[in-house]
MDAnalysis code that builds the backbone (N, CA, C; Angstrom):
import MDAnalysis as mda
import numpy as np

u = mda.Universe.empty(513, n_residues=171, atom_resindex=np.repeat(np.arange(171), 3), trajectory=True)
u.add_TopologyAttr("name", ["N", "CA", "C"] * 171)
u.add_TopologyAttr("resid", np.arange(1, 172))
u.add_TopologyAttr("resname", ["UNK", "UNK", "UNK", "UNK", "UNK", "UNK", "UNK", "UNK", "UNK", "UNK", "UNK", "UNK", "UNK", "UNK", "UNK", "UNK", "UNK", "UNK", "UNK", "UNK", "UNK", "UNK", "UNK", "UNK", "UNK", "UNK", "UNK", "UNK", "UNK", "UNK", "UNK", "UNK", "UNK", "UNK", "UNK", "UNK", "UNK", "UNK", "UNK", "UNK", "UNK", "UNK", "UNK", "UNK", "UNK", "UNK", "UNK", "UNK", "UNK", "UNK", "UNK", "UNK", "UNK", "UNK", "UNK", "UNK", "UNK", "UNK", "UNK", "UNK", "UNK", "UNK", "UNK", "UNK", "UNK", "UNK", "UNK", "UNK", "UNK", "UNK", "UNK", "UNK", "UNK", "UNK", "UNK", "UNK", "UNK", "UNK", "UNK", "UNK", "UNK", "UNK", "UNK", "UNK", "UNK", "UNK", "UNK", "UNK", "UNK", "UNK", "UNK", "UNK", "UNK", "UNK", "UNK", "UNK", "UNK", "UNK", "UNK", "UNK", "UNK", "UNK", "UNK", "UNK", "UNK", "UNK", "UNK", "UNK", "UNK", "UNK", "UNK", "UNK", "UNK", "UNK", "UNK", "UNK", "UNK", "UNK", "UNK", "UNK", "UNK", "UNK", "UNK", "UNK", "UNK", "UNK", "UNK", "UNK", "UNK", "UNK", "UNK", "UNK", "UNK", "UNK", "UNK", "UNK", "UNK", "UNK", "UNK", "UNK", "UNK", "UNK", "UNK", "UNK", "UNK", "UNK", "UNK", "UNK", "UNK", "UNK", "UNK", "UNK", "UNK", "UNK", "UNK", "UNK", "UNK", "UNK", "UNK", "UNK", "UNK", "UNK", "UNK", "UNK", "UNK", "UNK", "UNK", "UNK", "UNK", "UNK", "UNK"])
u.atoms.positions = np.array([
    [169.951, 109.085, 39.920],
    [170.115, 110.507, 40.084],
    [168.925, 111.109, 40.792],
    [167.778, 110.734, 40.799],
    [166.830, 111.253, 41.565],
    [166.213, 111.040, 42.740],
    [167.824, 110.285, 43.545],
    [167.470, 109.895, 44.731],
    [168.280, 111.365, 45.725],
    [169.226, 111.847, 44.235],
    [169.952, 112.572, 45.515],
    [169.319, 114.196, 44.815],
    [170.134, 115.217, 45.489],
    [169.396, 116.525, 45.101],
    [170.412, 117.390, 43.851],
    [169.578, 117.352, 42.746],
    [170.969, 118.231, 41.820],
    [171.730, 119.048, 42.409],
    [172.718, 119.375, 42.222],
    [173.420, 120.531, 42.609],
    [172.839, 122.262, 41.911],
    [172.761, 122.971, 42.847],
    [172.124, 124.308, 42.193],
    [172.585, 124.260, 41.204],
    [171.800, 124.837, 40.703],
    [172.222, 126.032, 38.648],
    [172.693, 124.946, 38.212],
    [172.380, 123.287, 37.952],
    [172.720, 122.196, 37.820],
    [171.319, 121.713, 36.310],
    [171.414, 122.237, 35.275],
    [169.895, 121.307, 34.320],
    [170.133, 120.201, 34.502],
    [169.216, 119.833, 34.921],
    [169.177, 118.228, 34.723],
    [168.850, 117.679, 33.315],
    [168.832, 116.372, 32.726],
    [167.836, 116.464, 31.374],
    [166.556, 116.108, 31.784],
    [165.661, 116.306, 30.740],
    [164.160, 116.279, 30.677],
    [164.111, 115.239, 32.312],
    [164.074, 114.404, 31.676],
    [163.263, 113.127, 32.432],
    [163.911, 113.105, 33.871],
    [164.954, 113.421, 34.060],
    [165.871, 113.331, 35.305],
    [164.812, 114.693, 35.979],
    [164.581, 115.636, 35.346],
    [163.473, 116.453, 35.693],
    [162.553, 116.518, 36.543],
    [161.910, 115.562, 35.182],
    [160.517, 114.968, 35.603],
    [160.554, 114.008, 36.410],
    [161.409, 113.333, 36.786],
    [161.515, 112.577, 37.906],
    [161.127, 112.885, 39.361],
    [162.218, 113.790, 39.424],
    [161.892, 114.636, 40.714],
    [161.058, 115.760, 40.967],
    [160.524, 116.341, 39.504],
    [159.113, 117.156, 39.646],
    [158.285, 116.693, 40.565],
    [157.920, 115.148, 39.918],
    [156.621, 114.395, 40.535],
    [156.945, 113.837, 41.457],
    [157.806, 113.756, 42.288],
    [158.218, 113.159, 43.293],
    [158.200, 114.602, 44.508],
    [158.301, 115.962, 43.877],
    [158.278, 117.024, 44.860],
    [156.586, 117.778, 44.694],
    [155.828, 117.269, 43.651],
    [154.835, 117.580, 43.212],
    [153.799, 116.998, 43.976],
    [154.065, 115.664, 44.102],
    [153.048, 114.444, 44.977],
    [153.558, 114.668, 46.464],
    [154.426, 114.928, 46.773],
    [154.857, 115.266, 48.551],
    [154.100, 116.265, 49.198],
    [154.371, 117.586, 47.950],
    [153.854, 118.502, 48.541],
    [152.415, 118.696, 48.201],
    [151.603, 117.754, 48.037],
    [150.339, 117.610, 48.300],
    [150.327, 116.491, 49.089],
    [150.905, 116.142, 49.929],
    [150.886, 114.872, 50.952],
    [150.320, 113.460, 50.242],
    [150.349, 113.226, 48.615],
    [149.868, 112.113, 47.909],
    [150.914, 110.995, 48.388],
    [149.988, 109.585, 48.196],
    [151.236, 108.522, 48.486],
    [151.166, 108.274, 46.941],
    [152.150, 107.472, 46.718],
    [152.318, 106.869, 45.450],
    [150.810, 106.047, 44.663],
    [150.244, 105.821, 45.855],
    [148.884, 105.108, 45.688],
    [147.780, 106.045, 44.949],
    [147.486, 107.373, 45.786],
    [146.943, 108.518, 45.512],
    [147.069, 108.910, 44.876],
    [148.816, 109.489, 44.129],
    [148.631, 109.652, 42.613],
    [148.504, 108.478, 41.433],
    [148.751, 107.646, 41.744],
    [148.320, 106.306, 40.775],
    [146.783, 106.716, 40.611],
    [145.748, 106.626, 41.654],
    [144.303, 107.003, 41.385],
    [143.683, 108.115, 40.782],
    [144.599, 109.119, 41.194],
    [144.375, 110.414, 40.672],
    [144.918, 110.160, 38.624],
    [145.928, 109.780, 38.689],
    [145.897, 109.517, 37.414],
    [144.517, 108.329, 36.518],
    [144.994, 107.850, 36.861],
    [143.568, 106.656, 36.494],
    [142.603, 107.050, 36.649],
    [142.003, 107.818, 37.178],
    [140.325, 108.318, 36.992],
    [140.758, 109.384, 35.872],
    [141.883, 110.078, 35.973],
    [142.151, 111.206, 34.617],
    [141.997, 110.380, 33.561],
    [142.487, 108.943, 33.190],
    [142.315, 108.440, 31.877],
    [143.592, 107.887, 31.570],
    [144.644, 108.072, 32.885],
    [145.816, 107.710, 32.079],
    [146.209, 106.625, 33.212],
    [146.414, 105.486, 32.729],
    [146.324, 104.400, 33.211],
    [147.973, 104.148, 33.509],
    [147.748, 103.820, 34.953],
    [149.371, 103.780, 35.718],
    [149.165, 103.420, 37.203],
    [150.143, 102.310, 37.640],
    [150.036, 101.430, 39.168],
    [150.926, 102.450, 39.933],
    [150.666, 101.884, 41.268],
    [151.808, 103.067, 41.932],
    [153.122, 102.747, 42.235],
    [153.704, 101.102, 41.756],
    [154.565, 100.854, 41.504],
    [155.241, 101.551, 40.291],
    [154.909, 101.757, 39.378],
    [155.183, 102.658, 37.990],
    [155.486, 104.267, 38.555],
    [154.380, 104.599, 39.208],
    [155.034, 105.975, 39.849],
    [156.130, 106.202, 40.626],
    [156.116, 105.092, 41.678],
    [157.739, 104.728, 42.475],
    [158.578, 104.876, 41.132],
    [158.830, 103.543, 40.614],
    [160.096, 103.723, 39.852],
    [160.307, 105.294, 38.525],
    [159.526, 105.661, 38.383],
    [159.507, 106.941, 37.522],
    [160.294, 107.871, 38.722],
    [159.626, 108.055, 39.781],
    [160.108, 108.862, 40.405],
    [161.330, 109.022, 41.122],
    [161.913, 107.278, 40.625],
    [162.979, 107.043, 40.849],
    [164.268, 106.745, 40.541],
    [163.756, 107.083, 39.230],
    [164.528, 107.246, 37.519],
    [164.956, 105.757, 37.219],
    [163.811, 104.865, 37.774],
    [164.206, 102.863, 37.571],
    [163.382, 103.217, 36.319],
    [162.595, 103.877, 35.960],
    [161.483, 103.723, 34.414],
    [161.353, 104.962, 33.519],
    [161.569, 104.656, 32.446],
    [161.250, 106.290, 32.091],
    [159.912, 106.886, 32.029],
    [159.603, 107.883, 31.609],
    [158.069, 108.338, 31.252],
    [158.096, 108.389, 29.903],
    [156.772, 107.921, 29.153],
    [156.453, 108.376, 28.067],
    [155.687, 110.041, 28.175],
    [155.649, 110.406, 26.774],
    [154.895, 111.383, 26.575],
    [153.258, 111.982, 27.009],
    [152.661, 110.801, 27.040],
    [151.302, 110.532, 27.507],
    [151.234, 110.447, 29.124],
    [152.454, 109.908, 29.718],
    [152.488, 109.850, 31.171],
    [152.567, 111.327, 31.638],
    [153.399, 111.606, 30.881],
    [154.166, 113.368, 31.521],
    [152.959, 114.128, 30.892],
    [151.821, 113.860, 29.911],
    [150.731, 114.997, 29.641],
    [150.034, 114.517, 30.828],
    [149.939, 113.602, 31.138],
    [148.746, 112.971, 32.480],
    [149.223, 113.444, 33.646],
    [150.509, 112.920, 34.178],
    [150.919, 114.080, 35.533],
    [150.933, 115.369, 35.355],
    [151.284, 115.988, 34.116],
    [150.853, 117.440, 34.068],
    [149.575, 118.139, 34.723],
    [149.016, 117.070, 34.017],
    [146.983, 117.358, 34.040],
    [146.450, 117.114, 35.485],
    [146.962, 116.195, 36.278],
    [146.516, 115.503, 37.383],
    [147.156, 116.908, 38.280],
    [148.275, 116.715, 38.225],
    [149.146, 118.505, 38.941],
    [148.589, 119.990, 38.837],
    [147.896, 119.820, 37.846],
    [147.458, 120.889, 37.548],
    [148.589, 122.220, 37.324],
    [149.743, 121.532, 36.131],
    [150.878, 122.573, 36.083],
    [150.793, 122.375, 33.815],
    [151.888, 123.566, 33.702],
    [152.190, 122.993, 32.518],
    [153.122, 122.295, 32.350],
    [153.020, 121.466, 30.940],
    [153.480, 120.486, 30.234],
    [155.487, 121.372, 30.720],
    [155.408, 122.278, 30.450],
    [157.071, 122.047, 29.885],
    [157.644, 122.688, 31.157],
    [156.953, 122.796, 32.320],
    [157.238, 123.082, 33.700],
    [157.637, 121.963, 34.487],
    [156.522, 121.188, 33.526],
    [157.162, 119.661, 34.361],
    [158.539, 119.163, 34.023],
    [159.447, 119.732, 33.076],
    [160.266, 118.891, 32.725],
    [161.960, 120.259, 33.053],
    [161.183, 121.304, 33.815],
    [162.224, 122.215, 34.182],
    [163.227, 121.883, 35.237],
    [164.008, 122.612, 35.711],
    [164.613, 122.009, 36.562],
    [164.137, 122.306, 37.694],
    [163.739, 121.368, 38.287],
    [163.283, 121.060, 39.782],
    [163.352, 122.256, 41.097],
    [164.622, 122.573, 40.871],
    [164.389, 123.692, 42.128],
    [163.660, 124.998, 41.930],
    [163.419, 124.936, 40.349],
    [163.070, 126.103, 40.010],
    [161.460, 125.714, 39.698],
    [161.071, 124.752, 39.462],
    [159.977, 123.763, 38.943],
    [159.045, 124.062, 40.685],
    [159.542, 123.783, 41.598],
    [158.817, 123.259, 42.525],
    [158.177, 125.086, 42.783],
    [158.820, 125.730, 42.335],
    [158.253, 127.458, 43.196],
    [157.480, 127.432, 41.697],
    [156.521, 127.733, 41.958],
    [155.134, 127.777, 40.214],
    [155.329, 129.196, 39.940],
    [155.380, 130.217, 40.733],
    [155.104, 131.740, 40.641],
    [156.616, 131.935, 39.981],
    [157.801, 131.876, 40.088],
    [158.870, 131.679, 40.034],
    [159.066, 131.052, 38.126],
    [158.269, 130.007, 38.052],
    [158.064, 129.657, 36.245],
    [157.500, 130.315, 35.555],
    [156.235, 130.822, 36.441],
    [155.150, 131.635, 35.766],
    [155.964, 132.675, 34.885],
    [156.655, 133.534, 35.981],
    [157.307, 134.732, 35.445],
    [158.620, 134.499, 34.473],
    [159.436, 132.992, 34.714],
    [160.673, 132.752, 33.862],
    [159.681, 132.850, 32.639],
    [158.201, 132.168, 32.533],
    [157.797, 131.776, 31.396],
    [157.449, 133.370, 30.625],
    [156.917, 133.933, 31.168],
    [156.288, 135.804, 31.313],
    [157.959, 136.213, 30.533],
    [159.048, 136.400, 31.184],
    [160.292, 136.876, 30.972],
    [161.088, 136.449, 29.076],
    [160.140, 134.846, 29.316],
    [160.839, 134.522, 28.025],
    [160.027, 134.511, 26.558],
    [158.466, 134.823, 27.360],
    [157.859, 134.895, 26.126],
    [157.756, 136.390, 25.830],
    [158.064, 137.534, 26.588],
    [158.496, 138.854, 26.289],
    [159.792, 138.857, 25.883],
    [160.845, 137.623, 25.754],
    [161.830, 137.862, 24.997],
    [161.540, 137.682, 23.474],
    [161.086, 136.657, 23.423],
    [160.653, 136.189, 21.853],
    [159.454, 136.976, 21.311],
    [158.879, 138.146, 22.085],
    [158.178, 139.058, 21.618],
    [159.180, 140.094, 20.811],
    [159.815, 140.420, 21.528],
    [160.773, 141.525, 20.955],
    [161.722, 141.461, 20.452],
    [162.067, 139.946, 19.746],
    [162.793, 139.364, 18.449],
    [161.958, 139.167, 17.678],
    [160.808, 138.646, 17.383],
    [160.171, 139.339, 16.547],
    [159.413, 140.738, 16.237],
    [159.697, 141.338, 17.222],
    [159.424, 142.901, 16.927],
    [160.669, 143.127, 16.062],
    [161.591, 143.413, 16.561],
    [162.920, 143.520, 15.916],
    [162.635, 142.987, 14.438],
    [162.898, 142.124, 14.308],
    [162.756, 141.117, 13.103],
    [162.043, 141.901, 11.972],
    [160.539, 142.275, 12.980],
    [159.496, 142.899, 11.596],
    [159.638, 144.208, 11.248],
    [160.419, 145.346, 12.454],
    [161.257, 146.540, 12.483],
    [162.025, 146.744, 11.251],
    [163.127, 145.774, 11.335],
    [164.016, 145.613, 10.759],
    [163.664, 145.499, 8.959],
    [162.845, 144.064, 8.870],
    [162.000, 144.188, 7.525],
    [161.539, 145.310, 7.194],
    [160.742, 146.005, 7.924],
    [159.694, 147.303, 7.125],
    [160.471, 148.327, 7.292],
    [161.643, 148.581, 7.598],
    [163.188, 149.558, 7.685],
    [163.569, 149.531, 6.230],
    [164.162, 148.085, 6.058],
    [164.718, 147.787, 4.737],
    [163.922, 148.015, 3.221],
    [162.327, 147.985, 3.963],
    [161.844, 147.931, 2.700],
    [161.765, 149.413, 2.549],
    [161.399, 150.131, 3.366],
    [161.462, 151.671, 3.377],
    [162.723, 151.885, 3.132],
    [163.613, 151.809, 3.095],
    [164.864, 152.098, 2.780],
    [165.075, 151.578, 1.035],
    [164.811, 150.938, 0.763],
    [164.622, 150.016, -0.940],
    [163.773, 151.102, -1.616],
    [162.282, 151.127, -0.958],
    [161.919, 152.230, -1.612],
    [162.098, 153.736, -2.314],
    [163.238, 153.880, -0.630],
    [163.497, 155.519, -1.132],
    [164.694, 155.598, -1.736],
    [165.470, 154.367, -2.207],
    [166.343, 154.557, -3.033],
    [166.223, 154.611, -4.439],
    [164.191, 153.917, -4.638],
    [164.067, 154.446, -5.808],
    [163.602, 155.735, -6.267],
    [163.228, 156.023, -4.918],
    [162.310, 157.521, -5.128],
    [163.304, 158.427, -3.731],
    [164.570, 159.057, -4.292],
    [164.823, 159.775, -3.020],
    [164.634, 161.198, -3.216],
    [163.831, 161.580, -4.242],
    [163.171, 163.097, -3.866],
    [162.300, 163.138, -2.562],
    [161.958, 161.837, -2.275],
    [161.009, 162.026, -0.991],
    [161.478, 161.532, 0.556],
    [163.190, 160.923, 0.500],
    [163.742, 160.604, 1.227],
    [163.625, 161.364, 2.657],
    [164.230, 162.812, 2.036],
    [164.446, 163.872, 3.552],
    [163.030, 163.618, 4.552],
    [161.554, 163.730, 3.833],
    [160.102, 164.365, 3.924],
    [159.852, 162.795, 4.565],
    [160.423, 161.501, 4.124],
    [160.234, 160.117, 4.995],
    [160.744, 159.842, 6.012],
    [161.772, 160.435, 6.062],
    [162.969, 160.068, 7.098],
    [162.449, 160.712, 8.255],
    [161.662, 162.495, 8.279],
    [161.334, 162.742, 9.118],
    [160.388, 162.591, 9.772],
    [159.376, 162.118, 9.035],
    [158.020, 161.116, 9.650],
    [158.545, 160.324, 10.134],
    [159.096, 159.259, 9.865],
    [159.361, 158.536, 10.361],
    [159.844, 158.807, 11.962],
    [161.420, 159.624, 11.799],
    [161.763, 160.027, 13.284],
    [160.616, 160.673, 14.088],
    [159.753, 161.461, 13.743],
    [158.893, 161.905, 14.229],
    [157.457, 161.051, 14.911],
    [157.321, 160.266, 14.128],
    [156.342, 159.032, 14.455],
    [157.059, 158.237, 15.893],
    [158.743, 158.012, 15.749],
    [159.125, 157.137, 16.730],
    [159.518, 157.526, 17.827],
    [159.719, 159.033, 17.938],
    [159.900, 160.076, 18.981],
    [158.231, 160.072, 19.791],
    [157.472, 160.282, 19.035],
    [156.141, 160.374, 19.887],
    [155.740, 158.602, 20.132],
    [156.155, 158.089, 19.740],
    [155.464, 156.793, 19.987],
    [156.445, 156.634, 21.597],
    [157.363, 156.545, 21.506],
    [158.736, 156.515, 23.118],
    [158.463, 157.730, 23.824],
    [158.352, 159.293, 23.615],
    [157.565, 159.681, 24.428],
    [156.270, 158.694, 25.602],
    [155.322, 158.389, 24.784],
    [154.230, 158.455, 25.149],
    [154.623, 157.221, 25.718],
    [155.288, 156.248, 25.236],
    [155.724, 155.163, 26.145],
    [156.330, 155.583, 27.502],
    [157.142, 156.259, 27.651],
    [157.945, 156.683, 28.742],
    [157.146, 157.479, 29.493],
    [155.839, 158.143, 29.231],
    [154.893, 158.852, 30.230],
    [154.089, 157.518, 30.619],
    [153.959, 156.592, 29.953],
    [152.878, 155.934, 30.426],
    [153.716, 154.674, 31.394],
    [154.806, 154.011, 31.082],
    [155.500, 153.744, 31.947],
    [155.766, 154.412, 33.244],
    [156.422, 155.445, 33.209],
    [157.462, 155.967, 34.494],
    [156.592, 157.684, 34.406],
    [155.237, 157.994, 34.171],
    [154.878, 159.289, 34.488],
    [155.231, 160.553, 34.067],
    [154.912, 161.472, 34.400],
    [155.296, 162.848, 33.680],
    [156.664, 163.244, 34.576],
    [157.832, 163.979, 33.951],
    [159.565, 164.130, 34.837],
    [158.499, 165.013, 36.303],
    [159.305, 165.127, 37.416],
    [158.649, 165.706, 38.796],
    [158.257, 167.239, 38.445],
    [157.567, 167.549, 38.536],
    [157.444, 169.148, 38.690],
    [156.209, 168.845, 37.329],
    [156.286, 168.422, 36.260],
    [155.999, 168.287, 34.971],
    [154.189, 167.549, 35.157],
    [153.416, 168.642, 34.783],
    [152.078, 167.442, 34.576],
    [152.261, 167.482, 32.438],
    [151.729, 165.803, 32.403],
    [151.714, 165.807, 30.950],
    [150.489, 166.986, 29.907],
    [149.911, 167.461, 30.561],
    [148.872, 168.718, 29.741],
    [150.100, 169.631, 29.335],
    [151.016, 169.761, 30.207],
    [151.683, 171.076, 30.351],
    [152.392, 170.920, 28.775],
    [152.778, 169.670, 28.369],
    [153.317, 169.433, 27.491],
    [152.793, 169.603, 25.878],
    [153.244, 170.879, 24.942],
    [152.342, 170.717, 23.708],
    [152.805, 169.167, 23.219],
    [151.388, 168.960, 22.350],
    [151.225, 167.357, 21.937],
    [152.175, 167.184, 20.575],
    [152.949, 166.011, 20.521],
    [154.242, 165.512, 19.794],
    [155.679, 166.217, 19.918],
    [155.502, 167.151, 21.221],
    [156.559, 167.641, 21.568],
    [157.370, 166.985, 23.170],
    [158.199, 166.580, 23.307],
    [158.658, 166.362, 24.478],
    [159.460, 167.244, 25.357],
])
């Protein structure tokens, strides 16, 4: 499989990956198979450039220690190396999938801890709801100025509008 080119929007698995990572990784630094064999071996990770041929040619697999060593020698990360290739070979292009997905799993656990300190505020004022109305509106009030101030500092004050003009916790 890593003689021919996946088909777009095609995952490959891991190693079918990493196959052709290092095979588009070592080209486009003009390395021969020889060059990265050396380049690995002075890193510490001991490998002929026959071993790199067939890896790169899905005749051998990689261990774990191989794929931390071409990582290291590439100067990429570990789990970039094992992405899919067309998307693998553009770095700026991972950078940001990686940027995109670790701001996803930011804001599932935002959610998550939202959600918890909701419920527990909510538990609470079911034992105490003389103070329900007087929580509820802090609360809205706290999350109104907090998205305000997000939305000025994002996208600016609306046109015509400077933010002074605005009394403070009012939108």
């Amino acid at each position: 499989m890593a003689d021919e080119d996946p088909p777009e929007g095609v995952l490959l698995s891991g190693e079918a990956n990493v196959a052709i990572r290092i095979k588009v990784e070592r080209e486009a630094r003009g390395w021969s198979t020889n060059a990265l064999s050396d380049r690995l071996n002075e890193a510490g990770f001991e490998m002929n450039p026959s071993a790199v041929w067939r890896i790169e040619n899905g005749k051998r697999r990689i261990n774990l220690d191989e794929a931390i060593g071409f990582a290291e020698v590439f100067g990429i990360d570990l789990r970039n190396l094992v992405g899919p290739p067309q998307l693998a070979a553009k770095a700026r292009a991972m950078e940001l999938i990686d940027e995109v997905v670790d701001a996803f799993r930011g804001t599932q656990r935002a959610n998550a801890a939202f959600t918890r300190a909701r419920d527990a505020l909510d538990a609470y004022l079911t034992e105490h709801p003389d103070i329900r109305e007087e929580a509820d509106v802090m609360v809205s009030n706290a999350i109104a100025e907090a998205s305000t101030k997000h939305l000025l500092e994002t996208y600016g004050p609306p046109p015509g509008e400077h933010p002074d003009d605005t009394p403070a916790g009012k939108a």
